[in-house]
PyMOL Python script that loads the backbone (N, CA, C, O; Angstrom):
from pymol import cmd

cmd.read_pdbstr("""\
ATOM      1  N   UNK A   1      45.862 -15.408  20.828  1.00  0.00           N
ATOM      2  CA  UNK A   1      46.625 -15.716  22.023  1.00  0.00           C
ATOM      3  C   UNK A   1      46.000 -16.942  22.676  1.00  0.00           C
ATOM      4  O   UNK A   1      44.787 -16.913  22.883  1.00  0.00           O
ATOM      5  N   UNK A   2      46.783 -18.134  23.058  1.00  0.00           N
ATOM      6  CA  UNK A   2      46.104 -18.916  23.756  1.00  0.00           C
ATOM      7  C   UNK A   2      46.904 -19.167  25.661  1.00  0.00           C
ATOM      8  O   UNK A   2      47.787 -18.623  26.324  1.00  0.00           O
ATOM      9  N   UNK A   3      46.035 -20.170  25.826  1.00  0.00           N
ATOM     10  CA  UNK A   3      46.138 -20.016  27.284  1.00  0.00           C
ATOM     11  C   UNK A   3      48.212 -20.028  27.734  1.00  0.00           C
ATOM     12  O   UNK A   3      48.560 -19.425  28.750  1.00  0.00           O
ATOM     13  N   UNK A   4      49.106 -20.623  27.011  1.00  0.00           N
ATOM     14  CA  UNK A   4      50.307 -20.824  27.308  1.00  0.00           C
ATOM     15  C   UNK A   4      50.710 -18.862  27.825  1.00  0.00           C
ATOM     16  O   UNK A   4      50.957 -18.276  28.879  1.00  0.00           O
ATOM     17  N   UNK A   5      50.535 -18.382  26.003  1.00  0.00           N
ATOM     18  CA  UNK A   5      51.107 -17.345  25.781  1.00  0.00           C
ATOM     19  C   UNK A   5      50.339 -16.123  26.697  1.00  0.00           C
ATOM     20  O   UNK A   5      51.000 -15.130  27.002  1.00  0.00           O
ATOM     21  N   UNK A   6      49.390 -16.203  26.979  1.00  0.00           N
ATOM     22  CA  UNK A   6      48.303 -15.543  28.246  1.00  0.00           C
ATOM     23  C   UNK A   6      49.021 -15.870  29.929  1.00  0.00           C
ATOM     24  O   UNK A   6      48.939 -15.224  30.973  1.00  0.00           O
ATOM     25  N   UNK A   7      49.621 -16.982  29.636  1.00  0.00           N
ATOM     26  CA  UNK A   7      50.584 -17.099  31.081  1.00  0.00           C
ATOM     27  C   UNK A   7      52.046 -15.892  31.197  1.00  0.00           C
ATOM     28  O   UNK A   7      52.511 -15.235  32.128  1.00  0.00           O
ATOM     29  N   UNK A   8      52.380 -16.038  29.847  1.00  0.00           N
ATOM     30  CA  UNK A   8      53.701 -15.827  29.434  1.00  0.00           C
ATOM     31  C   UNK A   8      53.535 -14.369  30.096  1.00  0.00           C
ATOM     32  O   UNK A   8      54.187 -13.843  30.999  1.00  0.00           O
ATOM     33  N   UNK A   9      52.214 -13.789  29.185  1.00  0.00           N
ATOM     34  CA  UNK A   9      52.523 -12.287  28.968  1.00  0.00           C
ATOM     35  C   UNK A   9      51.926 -11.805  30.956  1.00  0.00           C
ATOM     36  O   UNK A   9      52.359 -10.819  31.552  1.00  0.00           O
ATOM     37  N   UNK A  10      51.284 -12.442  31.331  1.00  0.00           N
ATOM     38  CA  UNK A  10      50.651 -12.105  32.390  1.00  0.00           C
ATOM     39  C   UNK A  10      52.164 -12.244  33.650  1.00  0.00           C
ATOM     40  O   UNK A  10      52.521 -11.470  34.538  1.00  0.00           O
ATOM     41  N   UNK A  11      52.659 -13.404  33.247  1.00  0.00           N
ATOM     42  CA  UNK A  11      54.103 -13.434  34.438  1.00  0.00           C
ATOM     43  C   UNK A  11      54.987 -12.652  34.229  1.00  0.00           C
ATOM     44  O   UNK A  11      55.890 -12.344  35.006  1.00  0.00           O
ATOM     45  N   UNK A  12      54.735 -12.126  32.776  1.00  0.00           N
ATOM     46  CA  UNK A  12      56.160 -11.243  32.729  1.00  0.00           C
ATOM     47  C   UNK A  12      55.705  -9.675  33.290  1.00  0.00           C
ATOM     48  O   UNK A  12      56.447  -9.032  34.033  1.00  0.00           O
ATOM     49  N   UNK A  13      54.395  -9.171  32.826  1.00  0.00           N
ATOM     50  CA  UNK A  13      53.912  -7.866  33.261  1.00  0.00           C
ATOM     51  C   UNK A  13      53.546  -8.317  34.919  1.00  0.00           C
ATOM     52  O   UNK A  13      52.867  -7.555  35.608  1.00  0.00           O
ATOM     53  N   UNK A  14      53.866  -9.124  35.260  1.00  0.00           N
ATOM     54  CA  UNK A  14      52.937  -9.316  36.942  1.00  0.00           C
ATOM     55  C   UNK A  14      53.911  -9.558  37.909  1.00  0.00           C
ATOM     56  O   UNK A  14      53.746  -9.800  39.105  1.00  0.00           O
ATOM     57  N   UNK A  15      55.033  -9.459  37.212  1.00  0.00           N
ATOM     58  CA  UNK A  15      56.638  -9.953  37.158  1.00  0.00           C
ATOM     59  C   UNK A  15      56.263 -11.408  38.738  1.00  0.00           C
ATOM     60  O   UNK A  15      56.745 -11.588  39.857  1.00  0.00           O
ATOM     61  N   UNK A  16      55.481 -11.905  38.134  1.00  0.00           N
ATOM     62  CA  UNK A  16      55.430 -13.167  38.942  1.00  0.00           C
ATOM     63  C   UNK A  16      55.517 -14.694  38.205  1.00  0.00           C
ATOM     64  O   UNK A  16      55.272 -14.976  37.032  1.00  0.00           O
ATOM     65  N   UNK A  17      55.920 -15.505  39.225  1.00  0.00           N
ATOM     66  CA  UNK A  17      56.069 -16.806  38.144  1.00  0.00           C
ATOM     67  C   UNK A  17      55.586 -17.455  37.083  1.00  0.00           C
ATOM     68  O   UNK A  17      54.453 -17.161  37.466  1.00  0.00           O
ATOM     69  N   UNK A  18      55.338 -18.199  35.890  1.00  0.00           N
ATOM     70  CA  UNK A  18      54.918 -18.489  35.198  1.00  0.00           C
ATOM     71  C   UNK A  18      53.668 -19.775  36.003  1.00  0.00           C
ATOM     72  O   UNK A  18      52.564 -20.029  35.520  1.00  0.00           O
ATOM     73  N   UNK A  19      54.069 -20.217  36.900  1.00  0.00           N
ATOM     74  CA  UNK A  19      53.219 -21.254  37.818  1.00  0.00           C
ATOM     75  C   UNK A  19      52.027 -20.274  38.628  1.00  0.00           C
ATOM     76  O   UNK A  19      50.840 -20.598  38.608  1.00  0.00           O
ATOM     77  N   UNK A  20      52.366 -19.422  39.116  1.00  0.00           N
ATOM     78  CA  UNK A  20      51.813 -18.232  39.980  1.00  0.00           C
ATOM     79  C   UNK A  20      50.439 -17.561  38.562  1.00  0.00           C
ATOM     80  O   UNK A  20      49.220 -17.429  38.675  1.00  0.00           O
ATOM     81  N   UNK A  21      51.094 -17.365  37.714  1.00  0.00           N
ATOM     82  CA  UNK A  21      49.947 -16.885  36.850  1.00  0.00           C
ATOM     83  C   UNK A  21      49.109 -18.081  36.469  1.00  0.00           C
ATOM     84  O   UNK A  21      47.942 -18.096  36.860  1.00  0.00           O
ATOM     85  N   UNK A  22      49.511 -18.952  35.843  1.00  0.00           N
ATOM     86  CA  UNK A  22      48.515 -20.276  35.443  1.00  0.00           C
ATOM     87  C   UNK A  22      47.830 -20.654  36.584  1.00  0.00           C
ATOM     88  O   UNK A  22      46.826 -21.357  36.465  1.00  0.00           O
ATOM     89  N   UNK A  23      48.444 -20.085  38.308  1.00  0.00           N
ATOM     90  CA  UNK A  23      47.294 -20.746  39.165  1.00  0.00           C
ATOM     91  C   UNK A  23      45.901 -19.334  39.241  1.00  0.00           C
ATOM     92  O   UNK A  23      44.672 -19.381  39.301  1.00  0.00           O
ATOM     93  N   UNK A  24      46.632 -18.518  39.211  1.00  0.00           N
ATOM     94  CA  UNK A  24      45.883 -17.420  39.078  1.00  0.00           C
ATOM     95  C   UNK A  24      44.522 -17.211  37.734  1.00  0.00           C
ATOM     96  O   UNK A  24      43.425 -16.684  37.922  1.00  0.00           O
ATOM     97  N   UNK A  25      44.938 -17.688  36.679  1.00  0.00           N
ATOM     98  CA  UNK A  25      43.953 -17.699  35.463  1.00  0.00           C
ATOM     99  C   UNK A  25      43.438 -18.801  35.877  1.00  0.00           C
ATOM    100  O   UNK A  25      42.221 -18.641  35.974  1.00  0.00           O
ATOM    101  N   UNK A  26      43.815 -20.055  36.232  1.00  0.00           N
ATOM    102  CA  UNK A  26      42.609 -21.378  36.324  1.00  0.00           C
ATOM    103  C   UNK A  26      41.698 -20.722  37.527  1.00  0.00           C
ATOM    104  O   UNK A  26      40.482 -20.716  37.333  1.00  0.00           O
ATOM    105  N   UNK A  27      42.130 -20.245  38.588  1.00  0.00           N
ATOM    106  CA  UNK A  27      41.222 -19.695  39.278  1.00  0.00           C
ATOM    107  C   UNK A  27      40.652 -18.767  39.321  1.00  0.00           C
ATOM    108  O   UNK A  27      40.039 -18.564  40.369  1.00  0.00           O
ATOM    109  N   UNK A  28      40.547 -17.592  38.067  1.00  0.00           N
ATOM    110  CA  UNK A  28      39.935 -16.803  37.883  1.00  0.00           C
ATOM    111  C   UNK A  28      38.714 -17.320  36.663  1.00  0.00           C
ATOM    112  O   UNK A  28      37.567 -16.883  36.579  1.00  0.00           O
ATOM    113  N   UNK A  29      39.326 -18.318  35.830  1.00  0.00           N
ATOM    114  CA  UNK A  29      38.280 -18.723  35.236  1.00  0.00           C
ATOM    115  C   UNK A  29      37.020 -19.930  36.234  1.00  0.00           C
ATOM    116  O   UNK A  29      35.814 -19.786  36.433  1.00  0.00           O
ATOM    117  N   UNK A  30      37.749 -20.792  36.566  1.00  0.00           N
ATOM    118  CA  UNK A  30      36.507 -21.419  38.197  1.00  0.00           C
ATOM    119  C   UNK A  30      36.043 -20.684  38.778  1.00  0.00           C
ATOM    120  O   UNK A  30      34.978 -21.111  39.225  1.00  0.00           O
ATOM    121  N   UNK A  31      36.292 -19.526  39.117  1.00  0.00           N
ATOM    122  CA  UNK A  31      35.491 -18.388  39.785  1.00  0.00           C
ATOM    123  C   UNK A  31      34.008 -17.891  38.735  1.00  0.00           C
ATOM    124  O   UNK A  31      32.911 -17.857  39.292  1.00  0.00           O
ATOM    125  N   UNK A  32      34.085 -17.654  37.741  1.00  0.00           N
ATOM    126  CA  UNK A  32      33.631 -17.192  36.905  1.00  0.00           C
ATOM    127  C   UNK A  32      32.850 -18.373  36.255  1.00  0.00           C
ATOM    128  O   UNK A  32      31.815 -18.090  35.652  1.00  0.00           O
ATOM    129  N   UNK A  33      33.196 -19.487  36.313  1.00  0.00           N
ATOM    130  CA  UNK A  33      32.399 -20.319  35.784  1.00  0.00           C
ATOM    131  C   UNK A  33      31.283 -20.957  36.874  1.00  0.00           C
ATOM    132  O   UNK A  33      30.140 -21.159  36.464  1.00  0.00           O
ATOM    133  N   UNK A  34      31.660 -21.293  38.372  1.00  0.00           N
ATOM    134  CA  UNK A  34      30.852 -21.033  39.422  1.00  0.00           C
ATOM    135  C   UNK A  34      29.934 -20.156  39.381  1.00  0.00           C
ATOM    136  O   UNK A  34      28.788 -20.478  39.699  1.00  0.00           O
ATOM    137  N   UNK A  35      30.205 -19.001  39.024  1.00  0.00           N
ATOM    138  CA  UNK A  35      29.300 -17.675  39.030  1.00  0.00           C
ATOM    139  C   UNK A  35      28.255 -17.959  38.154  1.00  0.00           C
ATOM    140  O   UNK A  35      27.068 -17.742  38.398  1.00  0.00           O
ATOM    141  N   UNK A  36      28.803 -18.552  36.905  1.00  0.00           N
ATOM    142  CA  UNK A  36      27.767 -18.708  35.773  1.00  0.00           C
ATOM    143  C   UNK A  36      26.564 -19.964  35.928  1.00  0.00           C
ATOM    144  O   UNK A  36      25.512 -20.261  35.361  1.00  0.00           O
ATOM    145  N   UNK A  37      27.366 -20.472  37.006  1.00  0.00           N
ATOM    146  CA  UNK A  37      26.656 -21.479  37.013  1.00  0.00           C
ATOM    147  C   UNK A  37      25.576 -21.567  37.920  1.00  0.00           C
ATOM    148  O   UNK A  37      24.590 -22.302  37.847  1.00  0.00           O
ATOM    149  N   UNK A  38      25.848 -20.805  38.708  1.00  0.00           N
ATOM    150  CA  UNK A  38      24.443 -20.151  39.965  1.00  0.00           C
ATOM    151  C   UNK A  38      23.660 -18.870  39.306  1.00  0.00           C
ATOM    152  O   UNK A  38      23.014 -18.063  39.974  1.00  0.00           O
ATOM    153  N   UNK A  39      23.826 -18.819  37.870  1.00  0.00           N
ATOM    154  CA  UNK A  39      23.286 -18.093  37.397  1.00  0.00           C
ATOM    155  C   UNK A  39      23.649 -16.121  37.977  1.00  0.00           C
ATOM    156  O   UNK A  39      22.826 -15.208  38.044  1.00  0.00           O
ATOM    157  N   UNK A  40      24.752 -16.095  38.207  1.00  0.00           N
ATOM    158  CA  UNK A  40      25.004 -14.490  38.638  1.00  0.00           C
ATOM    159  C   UNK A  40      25.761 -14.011  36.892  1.00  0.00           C
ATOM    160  O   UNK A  40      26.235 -14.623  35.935  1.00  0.00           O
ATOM    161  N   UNK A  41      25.586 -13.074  37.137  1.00  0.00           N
ATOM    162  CA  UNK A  41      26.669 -12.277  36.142  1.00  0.00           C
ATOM    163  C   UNK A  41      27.652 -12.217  36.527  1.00  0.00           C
ATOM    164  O   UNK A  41      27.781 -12.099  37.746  1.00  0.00           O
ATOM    165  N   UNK A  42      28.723 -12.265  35.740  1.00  0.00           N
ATOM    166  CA  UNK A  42      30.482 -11.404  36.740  1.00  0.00           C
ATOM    167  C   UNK A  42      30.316 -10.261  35.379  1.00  0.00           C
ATOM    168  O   UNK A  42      29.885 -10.229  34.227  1.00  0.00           O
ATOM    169  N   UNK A  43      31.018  -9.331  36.460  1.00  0.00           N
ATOM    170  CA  UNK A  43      31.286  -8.141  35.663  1.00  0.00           C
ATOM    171  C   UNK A  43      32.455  -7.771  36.359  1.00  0.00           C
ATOM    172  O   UNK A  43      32.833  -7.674  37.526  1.00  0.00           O
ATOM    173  N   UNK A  44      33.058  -7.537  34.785  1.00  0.00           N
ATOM    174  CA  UNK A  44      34.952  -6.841  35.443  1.00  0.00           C
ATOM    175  C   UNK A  44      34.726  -5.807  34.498  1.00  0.00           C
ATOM    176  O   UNK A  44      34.609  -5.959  33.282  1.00  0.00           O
ATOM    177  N   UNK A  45      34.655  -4.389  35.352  1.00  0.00           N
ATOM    178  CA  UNK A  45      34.926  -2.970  34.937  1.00  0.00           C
ATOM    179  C   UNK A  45      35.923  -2.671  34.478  1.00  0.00           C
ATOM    180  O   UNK A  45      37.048  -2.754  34.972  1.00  0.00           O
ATOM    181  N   UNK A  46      35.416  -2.072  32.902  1.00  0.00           N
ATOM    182  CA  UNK A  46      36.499  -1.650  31.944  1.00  0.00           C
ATOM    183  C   UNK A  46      36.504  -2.908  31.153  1.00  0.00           C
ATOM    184  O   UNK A  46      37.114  -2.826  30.087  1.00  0.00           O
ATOM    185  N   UNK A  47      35.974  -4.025  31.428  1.00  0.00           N
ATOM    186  CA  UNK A  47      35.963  -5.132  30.291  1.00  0.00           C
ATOM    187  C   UNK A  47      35.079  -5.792  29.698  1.00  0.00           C
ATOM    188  O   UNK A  47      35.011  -6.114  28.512  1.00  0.00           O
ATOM    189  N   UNK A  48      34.375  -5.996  30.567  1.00  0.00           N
ATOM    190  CA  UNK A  48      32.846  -7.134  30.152  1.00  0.00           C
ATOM    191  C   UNK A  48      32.309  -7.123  31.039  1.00  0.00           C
ATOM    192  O   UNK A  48      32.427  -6.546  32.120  1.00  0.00           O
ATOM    193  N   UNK A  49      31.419  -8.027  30.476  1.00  0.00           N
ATOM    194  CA  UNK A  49      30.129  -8.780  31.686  1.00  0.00           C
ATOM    195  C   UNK A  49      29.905 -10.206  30.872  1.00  0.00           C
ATOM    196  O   UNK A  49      29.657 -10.292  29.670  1.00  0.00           O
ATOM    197  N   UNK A  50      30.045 -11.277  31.782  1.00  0.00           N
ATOM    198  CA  UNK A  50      29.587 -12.478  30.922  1.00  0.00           C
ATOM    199  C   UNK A  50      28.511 -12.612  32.104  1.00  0.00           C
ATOM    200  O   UNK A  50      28.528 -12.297  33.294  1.00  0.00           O
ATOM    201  N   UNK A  51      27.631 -13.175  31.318  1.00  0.00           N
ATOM    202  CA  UNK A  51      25.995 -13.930  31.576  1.00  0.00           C
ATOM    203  C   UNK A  51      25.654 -14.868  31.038  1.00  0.00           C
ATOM    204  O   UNK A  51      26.312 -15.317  30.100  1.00  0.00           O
ATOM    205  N   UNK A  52      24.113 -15.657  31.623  1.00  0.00           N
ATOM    206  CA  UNK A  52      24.057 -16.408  31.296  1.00  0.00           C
ATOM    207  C   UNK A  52      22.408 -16.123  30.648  1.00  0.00           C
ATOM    208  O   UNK A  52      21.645 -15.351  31.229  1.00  0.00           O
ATOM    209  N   UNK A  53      22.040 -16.806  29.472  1.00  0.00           N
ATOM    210  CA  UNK A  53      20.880 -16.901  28.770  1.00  0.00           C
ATOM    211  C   UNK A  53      20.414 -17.945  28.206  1.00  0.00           C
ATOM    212  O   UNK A  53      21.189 -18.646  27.555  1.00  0.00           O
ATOM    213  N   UNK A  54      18.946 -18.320  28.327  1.00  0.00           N
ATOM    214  CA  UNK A  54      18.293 -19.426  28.382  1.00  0.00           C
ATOM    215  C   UNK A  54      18.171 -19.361  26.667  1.00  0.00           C
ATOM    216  O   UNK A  54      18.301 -18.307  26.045  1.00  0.00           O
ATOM    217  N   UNK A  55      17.975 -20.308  26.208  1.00  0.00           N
ATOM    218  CA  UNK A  55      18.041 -20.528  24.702  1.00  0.00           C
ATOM    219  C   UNK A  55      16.903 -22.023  24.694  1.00  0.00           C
ATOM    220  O   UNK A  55      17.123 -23.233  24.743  1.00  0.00           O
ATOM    221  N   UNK A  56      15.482 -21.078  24.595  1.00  0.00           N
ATOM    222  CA  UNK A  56      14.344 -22.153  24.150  1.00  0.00           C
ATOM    223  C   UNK A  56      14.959 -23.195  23.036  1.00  0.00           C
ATOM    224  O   UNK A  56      15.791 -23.034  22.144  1.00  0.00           O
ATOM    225  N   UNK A  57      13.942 -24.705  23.611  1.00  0.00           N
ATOM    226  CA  UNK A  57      14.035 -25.731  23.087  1.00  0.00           C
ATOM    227  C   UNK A  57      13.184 -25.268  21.333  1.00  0.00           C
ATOM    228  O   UNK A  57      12.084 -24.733  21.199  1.00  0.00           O
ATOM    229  N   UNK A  58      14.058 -25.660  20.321  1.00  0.00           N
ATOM    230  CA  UNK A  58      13.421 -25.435  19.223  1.00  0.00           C
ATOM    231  C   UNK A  58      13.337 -26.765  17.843  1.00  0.00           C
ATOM    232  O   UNK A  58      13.179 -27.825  18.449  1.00  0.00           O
ATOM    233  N   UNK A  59      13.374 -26.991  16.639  1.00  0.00           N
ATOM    234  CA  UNK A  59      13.128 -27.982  16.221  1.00  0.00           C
ATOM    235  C   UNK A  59      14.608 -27.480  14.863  1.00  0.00           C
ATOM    236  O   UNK A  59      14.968 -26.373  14.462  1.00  0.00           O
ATOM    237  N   UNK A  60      15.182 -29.138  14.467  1.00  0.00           N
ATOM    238  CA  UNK A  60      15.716 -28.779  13.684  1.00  0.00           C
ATOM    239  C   UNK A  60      16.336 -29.876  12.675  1.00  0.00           C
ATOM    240  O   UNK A  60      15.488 -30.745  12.876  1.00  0.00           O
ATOM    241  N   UNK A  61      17.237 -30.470  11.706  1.00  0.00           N
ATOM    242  CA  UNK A  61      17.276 -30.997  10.887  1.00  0.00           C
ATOM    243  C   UNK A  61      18.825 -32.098  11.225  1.00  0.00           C
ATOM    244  O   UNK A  61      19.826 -31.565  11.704  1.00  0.00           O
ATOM    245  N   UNK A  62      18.815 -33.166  10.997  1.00  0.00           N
ATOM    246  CA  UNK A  62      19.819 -33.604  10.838  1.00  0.00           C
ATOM    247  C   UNK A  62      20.572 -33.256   9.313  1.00  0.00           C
ATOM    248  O   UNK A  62      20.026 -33.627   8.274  1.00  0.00           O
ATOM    249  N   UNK A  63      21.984 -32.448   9.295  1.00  0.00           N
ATOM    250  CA  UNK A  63      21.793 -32.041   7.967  1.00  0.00           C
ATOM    251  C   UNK A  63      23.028 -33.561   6.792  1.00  0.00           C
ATOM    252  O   UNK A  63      23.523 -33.600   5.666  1.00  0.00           O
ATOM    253  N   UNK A  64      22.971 -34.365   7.848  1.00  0.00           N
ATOM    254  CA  UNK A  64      23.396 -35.865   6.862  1.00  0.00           C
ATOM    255  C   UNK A  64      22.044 -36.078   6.158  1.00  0.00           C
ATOM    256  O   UNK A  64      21.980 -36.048   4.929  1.00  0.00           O
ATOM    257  N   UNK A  65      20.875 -36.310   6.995  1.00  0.00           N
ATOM    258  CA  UNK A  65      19.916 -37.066   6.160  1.00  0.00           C
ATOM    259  C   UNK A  65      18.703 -36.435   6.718  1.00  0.00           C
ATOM    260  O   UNK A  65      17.896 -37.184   7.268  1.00  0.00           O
ATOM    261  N   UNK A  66      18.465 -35.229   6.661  1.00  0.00           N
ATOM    262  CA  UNK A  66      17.541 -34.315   6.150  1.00  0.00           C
ATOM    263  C   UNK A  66      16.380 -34.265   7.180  1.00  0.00           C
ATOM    264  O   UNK A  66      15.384 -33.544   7.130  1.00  0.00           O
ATOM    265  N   UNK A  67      16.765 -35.319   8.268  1.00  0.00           N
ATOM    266  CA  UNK A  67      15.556 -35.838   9.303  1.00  0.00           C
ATOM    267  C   UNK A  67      15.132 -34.902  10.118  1.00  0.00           C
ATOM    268  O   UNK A  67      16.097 -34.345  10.642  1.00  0.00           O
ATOM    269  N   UNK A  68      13.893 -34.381  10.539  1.00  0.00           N
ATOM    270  CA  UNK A  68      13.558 -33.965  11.637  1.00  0.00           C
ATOM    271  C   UNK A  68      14.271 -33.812  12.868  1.00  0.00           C
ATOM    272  O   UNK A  68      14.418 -34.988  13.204  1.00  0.00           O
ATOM    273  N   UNK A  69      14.883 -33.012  13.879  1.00  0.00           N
ATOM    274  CA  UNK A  69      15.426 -33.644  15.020  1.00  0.00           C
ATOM    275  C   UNK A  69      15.035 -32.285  15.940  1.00  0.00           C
ATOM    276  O   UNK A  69      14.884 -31.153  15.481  1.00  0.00           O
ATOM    277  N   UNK A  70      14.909 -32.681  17.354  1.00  0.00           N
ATOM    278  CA  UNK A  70      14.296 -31.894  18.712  1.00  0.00           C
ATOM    279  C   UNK A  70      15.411 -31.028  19.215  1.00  0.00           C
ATOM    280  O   UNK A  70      16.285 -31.706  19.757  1.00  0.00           O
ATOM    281  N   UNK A  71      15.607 -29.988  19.207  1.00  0.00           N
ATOM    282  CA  UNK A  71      17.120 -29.404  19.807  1.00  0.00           C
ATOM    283  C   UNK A  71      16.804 -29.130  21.139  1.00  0.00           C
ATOM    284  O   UNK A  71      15.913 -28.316  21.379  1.00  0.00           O
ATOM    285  N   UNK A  72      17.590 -29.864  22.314  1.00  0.00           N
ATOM    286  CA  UNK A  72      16.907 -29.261  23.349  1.00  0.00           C
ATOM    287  C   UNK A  72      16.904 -27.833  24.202  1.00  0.00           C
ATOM    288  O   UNK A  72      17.704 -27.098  23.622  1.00  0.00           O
ATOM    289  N   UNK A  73      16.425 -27.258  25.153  1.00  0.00           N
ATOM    290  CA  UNK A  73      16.640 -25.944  25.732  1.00  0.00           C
ATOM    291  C   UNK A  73      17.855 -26.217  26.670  1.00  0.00           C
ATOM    292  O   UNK A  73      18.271 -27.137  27.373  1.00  0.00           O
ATOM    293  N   UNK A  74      18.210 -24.951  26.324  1.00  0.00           N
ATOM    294  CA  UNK A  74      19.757 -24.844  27.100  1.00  0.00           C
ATOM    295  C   UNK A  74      20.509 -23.679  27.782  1.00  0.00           C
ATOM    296  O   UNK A  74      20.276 -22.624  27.191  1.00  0.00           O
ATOM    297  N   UNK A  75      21.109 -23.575  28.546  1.00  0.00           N
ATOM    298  CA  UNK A  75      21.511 -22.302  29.109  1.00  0.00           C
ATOM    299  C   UNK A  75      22.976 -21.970  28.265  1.00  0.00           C
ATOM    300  O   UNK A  75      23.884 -22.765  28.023  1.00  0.00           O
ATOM    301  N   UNK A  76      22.887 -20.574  27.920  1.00  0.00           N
ATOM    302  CA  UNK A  76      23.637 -20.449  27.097  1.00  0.00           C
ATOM    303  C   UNK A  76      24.524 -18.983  27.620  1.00  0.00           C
ATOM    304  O   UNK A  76      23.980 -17.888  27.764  1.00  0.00           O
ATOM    305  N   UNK A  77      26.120 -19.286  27.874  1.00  0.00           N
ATOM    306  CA  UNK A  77      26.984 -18.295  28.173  1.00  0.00           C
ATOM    307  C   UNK A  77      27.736 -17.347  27.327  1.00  0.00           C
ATOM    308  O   UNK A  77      28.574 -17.626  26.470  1.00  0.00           O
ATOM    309  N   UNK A  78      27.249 -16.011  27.750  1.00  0.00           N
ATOM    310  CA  UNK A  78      27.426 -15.018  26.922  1.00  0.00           C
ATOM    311  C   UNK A  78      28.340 -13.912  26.940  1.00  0.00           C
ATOM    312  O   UNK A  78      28.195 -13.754  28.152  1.00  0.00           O
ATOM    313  N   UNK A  79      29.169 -12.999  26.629  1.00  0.00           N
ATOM    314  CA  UNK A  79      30.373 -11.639  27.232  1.00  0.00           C
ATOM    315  C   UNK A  79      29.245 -10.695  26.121  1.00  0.00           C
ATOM    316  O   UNK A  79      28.664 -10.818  25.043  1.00  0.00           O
ATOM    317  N   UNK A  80      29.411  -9.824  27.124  1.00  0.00           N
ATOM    318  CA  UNK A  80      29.060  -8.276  26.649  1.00  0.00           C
ATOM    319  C   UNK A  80      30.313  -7.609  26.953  1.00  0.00           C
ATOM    320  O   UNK A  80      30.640  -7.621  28.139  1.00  0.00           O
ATOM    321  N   UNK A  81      31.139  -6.987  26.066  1.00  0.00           N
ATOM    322  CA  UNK A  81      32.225  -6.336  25.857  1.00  0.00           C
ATOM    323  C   UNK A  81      31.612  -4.595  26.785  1.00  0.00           C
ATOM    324  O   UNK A  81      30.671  -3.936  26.343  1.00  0.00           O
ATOM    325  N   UNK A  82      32.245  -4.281  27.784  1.00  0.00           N
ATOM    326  CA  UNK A  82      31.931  -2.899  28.551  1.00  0.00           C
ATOM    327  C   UNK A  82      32.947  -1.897  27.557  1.00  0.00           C
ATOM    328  O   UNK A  82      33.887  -2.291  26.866  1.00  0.00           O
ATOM    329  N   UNK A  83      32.493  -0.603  27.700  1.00  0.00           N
ATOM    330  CA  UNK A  83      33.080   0.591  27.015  1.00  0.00           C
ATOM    331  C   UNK A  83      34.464   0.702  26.779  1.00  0.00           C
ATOM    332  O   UNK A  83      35.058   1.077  25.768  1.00  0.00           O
ATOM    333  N   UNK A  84      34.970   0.237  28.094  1.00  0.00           N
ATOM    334  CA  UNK A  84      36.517   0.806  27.803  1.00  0.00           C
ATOM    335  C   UNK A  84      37.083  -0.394  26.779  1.00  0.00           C
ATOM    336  O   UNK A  84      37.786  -0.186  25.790  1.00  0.00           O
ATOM    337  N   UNK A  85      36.619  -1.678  27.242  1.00  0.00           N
ATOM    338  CA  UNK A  85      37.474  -2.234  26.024  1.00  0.00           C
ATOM    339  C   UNK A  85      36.857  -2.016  24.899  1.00  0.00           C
ATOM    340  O   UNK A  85      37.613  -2.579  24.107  1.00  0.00           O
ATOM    341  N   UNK A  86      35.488  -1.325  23.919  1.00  0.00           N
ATOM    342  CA  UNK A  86      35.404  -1.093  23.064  1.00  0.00           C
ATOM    343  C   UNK A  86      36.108   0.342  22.457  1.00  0.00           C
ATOM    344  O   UNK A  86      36.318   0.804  21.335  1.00  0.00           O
ATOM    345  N   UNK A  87      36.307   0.700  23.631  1.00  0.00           N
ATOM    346  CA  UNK A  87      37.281   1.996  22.944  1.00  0.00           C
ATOM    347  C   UNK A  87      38.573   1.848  22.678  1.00  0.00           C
ATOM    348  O   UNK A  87      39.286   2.410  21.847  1.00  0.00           O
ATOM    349  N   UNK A  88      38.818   0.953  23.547  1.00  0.00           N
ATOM    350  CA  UNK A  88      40.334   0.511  23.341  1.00  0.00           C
ATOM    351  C   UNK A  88      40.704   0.063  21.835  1.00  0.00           C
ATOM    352  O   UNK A  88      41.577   0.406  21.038  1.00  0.00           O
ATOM    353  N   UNK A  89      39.592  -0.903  21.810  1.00  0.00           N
ATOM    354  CA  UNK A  89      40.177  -1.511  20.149  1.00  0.00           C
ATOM    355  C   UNK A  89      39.409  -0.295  18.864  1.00  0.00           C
ATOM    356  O   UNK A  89      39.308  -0.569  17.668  1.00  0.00           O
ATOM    357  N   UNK A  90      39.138   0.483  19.240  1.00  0.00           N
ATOM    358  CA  UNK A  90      38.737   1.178  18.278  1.00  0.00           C
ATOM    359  C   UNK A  90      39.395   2.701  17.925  1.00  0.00           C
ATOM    360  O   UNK A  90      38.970   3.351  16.970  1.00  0.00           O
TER     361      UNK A  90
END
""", "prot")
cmd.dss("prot")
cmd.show_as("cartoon", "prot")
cmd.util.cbc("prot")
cmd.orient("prot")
């Protein structure tokens, strides 16, 4: 599913406009990416938790031409899937 058809299905079950949902998902994802970015967790019950995790600077290869290269440290964003949606798909 991508972001169009995520409008589609969300305006038709939300029985609200197709404009009304796309403002609603861009601002639920800026919400969430703000969050990540002050370093909080969001957690939506019954679905996930995305976080954020530091990913040490480590060493590694250019794999064109075999060279040495420095990878740097980075903060790295993560979803932990919560219970109900693992039961759901299972």
């Amino acid at each position: 599913m991508n972001k169009a058809e995520m409008i589609d299905q969300i305006a038709q079950s939300a029985e609200i406009s197709k404009s009304a949902a796309e403002r609603a998902i861009d601002a639920m994802v800026s919400a969430i990416k703000t969050s990540l970015k002050k370093g909080d967790a969001v957690t939506l019950v019954g679905f996930g938790t995305f976080h954020v995790t530091q990913r040490e600077a480590r060493s590694g290869h250019n794999p064109a031409t075999r060279q040495p290269i420095q990878i740097a440290a980075a903060r790295i964003p993560k979803f932990r899937a919560g219970k109900a949606l693992k039961d759901a798909l299972n």
